[in-house]
Backbone as a chain_set.jsonl record, in Angstrom:
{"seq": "XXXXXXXXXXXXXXXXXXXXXXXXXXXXXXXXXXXXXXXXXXXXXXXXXXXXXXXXXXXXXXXXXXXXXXXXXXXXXXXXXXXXXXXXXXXXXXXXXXXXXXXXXXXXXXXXXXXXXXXXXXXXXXXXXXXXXXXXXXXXXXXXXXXXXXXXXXXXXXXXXXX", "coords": {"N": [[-87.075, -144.423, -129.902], [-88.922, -145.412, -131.399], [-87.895, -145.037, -134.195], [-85.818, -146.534, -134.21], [-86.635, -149.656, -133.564], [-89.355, -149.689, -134.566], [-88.955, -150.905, -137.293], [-88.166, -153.336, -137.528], [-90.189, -154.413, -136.076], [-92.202, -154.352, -137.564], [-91.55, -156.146, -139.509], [-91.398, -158.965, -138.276], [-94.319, -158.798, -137.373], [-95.12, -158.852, -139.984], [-94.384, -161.165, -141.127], [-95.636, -162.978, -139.537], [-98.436, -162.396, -140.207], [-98.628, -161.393, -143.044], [-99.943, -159.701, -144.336], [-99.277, -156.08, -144.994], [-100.543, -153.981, -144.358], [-101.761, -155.442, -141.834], [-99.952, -155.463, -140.65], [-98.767, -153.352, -140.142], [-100.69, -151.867, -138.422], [-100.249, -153.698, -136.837], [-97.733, -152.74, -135.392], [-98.326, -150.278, -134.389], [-99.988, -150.626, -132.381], [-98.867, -152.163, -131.014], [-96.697, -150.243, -130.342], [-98.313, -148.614, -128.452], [-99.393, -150.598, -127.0], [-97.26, -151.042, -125.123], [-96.408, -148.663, -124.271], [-98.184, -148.192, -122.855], [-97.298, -150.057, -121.039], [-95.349, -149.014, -119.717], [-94.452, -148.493, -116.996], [-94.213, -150.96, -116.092], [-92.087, -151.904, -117.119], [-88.968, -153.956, -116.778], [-86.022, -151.719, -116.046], [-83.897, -153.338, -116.301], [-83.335, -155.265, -117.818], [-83.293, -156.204, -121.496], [-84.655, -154.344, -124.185], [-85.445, -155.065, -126.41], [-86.42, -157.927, -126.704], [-88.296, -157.483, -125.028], [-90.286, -155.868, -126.554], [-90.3, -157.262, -128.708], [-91.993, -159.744, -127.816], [-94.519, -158.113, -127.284], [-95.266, -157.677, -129.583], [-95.467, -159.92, -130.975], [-97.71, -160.602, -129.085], [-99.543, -158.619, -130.181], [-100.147, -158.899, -132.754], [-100.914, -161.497, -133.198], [-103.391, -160.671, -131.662], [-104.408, -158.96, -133.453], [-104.713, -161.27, -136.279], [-106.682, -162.585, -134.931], [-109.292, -160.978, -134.572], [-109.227, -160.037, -137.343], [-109.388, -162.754, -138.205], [-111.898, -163.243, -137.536], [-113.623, -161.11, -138.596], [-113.386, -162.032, -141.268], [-113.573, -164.817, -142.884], [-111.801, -165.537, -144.684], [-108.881, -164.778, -144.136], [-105.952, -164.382, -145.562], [-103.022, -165.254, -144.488], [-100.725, -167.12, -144.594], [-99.93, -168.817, -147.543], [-99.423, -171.512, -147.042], [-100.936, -172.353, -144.848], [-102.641, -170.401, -142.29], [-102.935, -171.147, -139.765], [-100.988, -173.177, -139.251], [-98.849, -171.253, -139.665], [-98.987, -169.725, -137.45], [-98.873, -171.787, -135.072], [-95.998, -172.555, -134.917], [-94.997, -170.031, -134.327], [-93.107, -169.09, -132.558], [-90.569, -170.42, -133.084], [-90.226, -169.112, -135.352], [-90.171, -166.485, -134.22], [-87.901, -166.787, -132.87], [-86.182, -167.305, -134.316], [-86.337, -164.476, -136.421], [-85.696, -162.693, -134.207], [-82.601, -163.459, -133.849], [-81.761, -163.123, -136.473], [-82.065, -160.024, -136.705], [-80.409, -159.385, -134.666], [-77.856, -160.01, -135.746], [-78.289, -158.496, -138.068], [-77.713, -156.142, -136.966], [-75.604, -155.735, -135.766], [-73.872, -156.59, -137.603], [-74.157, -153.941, -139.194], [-72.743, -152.776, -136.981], [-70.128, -153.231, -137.503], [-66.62, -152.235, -139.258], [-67.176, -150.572, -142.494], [-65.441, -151.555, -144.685], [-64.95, -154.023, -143.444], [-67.378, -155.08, -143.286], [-68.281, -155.208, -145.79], [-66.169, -156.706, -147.002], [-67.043, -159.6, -145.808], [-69.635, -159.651, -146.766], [-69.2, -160.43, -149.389], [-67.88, -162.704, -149.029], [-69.897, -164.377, -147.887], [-72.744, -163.917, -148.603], [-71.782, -163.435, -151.084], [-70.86, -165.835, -151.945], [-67.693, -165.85, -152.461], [-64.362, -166.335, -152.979], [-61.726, -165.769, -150.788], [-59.513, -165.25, -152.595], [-60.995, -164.42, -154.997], [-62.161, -161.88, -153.355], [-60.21, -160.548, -153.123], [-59.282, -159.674, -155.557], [-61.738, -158.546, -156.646], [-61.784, -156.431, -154.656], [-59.578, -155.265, -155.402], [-57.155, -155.072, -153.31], [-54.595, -156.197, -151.225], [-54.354, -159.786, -150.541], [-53.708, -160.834, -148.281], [-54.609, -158.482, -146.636], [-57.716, -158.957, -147.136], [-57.656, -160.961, -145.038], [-57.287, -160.373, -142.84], [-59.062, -158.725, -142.767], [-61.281, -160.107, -142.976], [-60.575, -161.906, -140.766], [-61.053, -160.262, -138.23], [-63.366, -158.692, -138.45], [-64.671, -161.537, -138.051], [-64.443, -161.837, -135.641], [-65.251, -159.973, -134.175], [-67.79, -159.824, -134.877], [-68.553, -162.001, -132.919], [-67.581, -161.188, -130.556], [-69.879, -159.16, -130.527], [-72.102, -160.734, -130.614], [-72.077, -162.372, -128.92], [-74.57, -163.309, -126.963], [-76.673, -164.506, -128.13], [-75.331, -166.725, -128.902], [-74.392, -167.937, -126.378], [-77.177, -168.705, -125.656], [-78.301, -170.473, -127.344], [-79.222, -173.795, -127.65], [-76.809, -176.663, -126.987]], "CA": [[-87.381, -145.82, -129.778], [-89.538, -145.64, -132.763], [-86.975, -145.313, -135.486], [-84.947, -147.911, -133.676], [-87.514, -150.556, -133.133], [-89.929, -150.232, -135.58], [-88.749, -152.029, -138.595], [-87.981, -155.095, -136.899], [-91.449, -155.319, -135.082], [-92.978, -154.585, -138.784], [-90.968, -157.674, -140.205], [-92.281, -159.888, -137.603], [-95.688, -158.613, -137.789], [-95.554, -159.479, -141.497], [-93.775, -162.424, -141.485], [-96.857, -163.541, -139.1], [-99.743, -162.164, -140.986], [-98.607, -161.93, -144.532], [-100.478, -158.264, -145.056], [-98.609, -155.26, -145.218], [-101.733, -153.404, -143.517], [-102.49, -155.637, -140.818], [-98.979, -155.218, -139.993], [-98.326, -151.928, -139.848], [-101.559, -151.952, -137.426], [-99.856, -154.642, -135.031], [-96.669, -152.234, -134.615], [-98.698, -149.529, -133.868], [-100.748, -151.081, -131.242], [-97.187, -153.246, -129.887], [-95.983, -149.274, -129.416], [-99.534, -148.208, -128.021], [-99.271, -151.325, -125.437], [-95.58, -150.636, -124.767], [-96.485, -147.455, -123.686], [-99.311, -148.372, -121.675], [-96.904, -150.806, -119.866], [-93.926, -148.857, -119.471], [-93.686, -148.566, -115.854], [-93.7, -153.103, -115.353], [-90.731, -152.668, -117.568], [-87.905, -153.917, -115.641], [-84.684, -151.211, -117.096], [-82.518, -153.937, -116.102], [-83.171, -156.114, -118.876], [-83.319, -155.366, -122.512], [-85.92, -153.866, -124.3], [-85.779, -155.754, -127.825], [-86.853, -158.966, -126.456], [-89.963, -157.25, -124.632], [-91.132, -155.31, -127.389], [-90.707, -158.635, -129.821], [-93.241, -160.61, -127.199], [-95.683, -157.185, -127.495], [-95.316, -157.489, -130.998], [-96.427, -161.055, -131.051], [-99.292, -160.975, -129.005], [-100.336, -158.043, -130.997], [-100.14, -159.461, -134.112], [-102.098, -162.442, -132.639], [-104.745, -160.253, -131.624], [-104.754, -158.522, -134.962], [-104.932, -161.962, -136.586], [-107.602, -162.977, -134.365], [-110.033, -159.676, -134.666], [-109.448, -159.893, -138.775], [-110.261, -163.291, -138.922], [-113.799, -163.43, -136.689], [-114.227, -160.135, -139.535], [-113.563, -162.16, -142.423], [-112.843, -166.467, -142.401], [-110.55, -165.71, -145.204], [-107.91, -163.971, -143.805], [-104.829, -165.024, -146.175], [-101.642, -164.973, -143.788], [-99.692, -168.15, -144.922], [-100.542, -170.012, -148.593], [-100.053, -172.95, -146.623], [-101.897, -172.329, -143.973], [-102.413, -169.927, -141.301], [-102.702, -172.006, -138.666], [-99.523, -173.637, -138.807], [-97.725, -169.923, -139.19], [-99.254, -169.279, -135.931], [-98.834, -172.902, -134.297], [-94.85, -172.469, -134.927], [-94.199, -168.932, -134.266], [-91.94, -168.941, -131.45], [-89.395, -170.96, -134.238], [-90.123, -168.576, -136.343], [-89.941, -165.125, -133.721], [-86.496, -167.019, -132.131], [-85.219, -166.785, -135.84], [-86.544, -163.641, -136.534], [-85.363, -162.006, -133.265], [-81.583, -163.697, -134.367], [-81.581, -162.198, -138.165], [-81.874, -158.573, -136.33], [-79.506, -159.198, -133.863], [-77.043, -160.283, -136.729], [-78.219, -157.401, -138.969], [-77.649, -154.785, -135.92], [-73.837, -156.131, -135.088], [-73.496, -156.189, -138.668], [-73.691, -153.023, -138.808], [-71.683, -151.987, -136.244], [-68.715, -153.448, -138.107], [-66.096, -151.029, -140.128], [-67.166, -150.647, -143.84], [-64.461, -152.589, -145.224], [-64.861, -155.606, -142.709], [-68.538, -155.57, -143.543], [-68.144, -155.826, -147.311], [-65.619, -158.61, -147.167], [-67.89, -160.536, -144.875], [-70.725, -160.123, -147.464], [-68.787, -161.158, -150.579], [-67.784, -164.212, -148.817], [-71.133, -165.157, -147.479], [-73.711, -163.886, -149.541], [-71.989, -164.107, -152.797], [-69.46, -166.832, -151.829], [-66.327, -165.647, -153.091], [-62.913, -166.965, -152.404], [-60.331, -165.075, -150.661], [-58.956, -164.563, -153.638], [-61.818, -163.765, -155.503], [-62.624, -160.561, -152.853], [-59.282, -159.397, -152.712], [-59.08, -159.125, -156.667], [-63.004, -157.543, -156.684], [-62.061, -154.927, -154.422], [-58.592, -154.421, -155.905], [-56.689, -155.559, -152.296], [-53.819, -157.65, -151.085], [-54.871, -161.335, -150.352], [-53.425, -160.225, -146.721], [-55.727, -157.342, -146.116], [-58.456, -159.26, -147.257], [-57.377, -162.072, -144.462], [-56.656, -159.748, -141.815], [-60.148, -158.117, -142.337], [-61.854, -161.089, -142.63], [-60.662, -162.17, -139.129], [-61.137, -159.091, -137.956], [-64.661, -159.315, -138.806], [-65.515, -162.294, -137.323], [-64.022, -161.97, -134.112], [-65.945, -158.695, -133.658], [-69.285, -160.402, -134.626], [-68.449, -162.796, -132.287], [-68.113, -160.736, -129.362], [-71.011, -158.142, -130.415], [-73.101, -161.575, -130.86], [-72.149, -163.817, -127.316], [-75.64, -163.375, -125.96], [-76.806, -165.466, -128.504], [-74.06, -167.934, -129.093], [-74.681, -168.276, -124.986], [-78.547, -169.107, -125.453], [-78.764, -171.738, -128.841], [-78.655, -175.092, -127.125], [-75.801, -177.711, -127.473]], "C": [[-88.122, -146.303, -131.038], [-88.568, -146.024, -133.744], [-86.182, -146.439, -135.301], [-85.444, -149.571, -133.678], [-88.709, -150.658, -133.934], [-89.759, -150.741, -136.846], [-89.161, -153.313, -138.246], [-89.122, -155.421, -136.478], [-92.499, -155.234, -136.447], [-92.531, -156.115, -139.252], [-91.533, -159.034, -139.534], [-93.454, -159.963, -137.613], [-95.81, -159.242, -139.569], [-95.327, -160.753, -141.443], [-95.096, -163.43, -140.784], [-98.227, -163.571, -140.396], [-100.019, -161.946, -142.371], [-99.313, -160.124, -145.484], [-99.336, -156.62, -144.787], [-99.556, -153.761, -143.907], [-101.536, -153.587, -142.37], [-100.686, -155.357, -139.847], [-98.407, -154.153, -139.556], [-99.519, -151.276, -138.509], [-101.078, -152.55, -136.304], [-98.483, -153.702, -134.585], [-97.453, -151.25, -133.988], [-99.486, -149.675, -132.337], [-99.592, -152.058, -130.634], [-96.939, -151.578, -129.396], [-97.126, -148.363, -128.472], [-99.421, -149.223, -126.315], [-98.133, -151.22, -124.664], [-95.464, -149.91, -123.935], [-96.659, -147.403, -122.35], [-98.735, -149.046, -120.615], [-95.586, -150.754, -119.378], [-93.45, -148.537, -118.059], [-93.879, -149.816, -115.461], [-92.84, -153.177, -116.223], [-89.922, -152.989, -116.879], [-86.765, -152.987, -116.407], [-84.196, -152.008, -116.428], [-82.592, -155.179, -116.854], [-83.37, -155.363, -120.124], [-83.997, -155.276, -122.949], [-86.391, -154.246, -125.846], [-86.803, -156.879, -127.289], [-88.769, -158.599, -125.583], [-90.628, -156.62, -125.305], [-91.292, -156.352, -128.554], [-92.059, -159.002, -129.167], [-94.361, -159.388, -127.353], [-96.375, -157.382, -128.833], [-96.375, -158.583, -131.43], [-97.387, -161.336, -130.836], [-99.888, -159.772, -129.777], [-100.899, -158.235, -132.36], [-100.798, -160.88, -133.918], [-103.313, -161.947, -132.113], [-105.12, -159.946, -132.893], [-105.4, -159.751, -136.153], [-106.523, -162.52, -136.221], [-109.101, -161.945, -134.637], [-110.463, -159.883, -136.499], [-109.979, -161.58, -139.185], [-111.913, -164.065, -138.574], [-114.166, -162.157, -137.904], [-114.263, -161.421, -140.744], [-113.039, -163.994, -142.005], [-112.171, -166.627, -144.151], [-109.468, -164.978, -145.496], [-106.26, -164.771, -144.425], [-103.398, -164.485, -145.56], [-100.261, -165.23, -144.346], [-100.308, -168.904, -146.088], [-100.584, -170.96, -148.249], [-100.022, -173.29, -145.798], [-101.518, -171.362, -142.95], [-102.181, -170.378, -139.916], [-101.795, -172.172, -138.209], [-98.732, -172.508, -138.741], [-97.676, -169.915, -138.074], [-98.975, -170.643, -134.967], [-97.203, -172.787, -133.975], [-94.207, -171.19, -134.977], [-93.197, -168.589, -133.425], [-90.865, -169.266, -132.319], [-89.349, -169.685, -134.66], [-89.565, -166.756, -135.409], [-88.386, -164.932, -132.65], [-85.639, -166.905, -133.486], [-85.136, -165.336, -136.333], [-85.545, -162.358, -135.333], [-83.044, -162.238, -133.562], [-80.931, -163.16, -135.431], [-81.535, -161.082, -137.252], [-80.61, -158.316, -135.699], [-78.072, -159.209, -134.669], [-76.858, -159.421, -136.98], [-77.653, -156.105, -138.12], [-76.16, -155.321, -135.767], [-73.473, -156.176, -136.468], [-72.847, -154.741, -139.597], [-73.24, -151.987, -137.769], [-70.08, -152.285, -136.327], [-68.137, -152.058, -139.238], [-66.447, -151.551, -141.38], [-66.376, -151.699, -144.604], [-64.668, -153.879, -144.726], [-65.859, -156.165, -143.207], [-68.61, -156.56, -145.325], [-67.166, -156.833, -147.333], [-66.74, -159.894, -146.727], [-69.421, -160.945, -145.861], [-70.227, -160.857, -148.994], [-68.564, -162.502, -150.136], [-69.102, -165.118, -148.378], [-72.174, -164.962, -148.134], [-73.356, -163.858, -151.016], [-70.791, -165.462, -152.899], [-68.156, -166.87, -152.482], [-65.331, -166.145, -152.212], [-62.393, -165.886, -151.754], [-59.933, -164.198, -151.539], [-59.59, -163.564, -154.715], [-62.204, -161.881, -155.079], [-61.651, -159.577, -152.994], [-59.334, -159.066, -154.591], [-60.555, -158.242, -157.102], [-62.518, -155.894, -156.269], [-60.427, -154.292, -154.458], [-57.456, -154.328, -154.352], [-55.763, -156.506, -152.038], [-54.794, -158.444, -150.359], [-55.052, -160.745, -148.595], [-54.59, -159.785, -145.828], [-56.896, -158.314, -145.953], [-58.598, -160.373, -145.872], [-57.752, -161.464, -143.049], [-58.16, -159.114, -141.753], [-61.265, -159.015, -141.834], [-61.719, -161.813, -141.084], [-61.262, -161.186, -138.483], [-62.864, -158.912, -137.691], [-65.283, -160.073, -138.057], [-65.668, -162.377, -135.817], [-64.55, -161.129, -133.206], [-67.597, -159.133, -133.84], [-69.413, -161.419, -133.552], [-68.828, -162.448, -131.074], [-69.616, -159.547, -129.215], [-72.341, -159.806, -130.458], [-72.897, -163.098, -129.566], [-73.16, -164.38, -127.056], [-76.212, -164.399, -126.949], [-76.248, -166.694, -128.96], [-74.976, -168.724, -127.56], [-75.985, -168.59, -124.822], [-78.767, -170.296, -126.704], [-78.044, -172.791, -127.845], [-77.613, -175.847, -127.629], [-76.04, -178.838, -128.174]], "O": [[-87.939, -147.392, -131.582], [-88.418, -147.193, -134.1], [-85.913, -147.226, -136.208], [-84.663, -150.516, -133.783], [-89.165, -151.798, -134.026], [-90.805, -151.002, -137.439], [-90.096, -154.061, -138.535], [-89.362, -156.626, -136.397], [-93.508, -155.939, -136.45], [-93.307, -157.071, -139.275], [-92.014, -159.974, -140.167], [-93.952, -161.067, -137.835], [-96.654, -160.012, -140.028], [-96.245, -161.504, -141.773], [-95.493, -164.442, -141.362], [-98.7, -164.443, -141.125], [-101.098, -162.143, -142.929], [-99.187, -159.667, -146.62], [-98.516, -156.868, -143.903], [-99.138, -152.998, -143.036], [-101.218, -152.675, -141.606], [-100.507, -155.128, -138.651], [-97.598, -154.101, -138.629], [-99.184, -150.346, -137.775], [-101.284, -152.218, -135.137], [-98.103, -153.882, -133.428], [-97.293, -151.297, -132.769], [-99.464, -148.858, -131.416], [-99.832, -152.643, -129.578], [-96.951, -151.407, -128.177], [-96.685, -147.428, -127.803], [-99.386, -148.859, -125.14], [-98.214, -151.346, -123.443], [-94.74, -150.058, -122.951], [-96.072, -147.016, -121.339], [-99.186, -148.95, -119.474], [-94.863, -151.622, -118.888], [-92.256, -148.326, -117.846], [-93.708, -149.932, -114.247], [-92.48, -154.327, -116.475], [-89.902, -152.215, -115.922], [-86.479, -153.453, -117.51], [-83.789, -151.394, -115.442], [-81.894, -156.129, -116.499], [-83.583, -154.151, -120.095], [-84.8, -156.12, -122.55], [-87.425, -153.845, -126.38], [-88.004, -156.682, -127.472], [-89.85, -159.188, -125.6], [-91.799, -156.564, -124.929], [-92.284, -156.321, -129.283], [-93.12, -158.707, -129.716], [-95.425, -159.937, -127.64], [-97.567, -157.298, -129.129], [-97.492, -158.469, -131.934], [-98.144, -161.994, -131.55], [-101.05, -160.043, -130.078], [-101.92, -157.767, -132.864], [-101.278, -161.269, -134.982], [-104.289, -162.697, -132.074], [-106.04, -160.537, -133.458], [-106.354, -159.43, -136.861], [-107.365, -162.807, -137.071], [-110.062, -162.637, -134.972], [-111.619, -159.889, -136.923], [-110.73, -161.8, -140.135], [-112.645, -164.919, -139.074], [-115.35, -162.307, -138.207], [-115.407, -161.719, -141.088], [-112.318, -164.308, -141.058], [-112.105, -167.719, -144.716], [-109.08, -164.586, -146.596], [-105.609, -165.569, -143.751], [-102.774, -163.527, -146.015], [-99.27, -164.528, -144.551], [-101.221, -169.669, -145.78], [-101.455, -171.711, -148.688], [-99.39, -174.293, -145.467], [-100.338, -171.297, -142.605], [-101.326, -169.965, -139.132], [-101.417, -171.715, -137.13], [-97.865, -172.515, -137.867], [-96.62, -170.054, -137.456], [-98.844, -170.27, -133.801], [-96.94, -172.909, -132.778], [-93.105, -171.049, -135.505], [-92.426, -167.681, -133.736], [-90.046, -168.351, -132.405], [-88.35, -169.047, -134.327], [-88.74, -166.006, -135.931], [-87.892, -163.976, -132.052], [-84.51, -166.417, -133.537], [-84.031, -164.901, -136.658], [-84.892, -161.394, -135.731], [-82.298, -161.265, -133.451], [-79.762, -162.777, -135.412], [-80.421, -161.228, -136.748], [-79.851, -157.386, -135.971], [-77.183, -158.461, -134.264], [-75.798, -158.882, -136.662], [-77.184, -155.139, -138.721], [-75.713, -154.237, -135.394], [-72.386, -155.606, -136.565], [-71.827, -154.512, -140.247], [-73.354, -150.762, -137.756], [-69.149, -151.864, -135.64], [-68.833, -151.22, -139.812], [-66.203, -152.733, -141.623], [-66.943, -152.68, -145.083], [-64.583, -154.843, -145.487], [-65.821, -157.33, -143.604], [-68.82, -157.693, -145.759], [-67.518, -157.928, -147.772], [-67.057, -160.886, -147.384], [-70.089, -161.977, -145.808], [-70.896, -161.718, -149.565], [-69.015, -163.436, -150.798], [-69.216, -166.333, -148.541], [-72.762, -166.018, -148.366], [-74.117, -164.107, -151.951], [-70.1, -165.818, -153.854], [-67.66, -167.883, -152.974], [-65.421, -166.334, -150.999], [-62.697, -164.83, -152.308], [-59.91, -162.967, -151.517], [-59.161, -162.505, -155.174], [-62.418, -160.956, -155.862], [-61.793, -158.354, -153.017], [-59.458, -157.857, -154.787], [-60.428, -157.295, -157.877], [-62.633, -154.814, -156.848], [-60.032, -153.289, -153.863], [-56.851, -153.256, -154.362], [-55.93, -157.632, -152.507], [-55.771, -158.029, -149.735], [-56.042, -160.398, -147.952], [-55.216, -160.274, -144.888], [-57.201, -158.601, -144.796], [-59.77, -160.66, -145.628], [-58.46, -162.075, -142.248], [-58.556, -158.956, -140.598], [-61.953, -158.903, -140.819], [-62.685, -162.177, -140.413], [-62.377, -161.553, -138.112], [-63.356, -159.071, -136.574], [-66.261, -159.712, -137.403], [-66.561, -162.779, -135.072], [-64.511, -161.213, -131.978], [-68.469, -158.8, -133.038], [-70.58, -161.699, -133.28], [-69.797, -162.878, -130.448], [-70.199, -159.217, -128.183], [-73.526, -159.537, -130.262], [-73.369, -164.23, -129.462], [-73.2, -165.596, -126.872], [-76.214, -165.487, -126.374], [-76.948, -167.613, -129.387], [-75.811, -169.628, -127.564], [-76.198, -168.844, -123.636], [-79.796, -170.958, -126.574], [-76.901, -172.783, -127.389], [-77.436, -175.718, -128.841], [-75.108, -179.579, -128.488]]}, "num_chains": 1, "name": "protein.A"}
């Protein structure tokens, strides 16, 4: 569960608190309370979404603890406050990027790398298939291929972002 689950609850922890430290402190104490509250888990829901909310209030205690120690606890350059006033935005985005990155990779090699030339470096069609030395076709055929599989590995959130 560790190797699985701790990145992601570091990234959030940072993305809150801005230290590298205090964050690596709030996973440890998210898998410390986790622990502590692993028989009110329900197993019939999933176990990302309840170790995010651990994460959060831990990293809101952590916040809270460091800055009654010190009143200049540098989270956000412009402003801590507001990090913390709008974190739900920010831990419903956060919790989305993973879910992405995790169905991402569970695509075939080939599908993946098309999917990133076209979106992170915006190449044409044409452009990918002559990069990676490919008929146009292939490139077409993966590219669907691709999406149609992020699609269904990614419902649950399609099925929750309002209309």
């Amino acid at each position: 569960m560790y190797r699985q689950y701790s990145a992601p609850m570091f990234v959030i922890a940072l993305k809150m608190l801005g230290r590298h430290d205090l964050a690596a402190d709030t996973v440890q104490r998210a898998f410390i309370q986790a622990w502590q509250a692993a028989d009110r888990f329900d197993a019939g829901r999933e176990l990302q979404p309840w170790l995010y909310a651990i994460t959060r209030r831990a990293a809101i205690d952590v916040y809270r603890r460091e800055r009654r120690a010190s009143e200049m606890l540098p989270l956000d350059p412009d402003g801590a406050d507001r990090a913390l006033a709008t974190e739900d935005t920010t831990m419903d985005e956060t919790w989305r990027a993973w879910q992405v990155r995790r169905a991402l990779d569970q695509l075939h090699p080939d599908e993946r790398e098309v999917l990133q030339l076209a979106y992170h470096c915006d190449y044409t069609q044409s452009e990918i298939a002559n990069q990676l030395g490919i008929a146009l076709g292939t490139v077409k055929s993966r590219t669907a291929r691709a999406q149609r599989r992020l699609a269904d590995l990614l419902h649950h959130i399609r099925d929750e972002v309002p209309a």
